[in-house]
Steps between C-alpha positions, in 0.01 A plus 500: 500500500513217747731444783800263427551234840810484639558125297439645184738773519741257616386296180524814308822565600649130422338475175683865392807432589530096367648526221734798542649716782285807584605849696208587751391743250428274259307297737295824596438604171351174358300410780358876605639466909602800707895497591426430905298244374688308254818532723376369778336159300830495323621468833297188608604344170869564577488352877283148361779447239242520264720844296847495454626876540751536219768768546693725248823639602429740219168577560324661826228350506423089570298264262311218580431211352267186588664195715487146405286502830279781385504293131306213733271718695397611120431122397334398821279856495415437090398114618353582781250802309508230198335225706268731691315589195534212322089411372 
């Protein structure tokens, strides 16, 4: 198993929780991080507006969910790995 850089856990992260709101365990579970781990890149995320923490009075635990910001870094990371190994 190789190592995962911090950008493509970021990546990782954005891409699983696009299209619907995911609870950090969730996010652990498809994408095989520790909790310390996860939480803290969650974290980053959070503070570069790139996740939008989604609160449920009903719930205790927070969901997150991909920014229109994060949507871009997406695009510009897919064009940007897209271009790069164009032949």
């Amino acid at each position: 198993m190789t190592r995962r850089t911090k950008y493509e856990i970021w990546v990782a992260i954005l891409e699983v929780c696009l299209n619907s709101p995911k609870h950090q365990s969730g996010i652990l579970r498809e994408l095989s991080l520790k909790t310390n781990h996860a939480k803290q890149e969650i974290e980053y995320l959070l503070h570069r507006n790139l996740l939008n923490e989604i609160l449920n009075k009903d719930d205790k635990w927070s969901s997150y969910q991909t920014s229109l910001k994060g949507k871009k870094a997406l695009n510009h990371f897919y064009r940007l790995i897209t271009n790069f190994f164009k032949p």
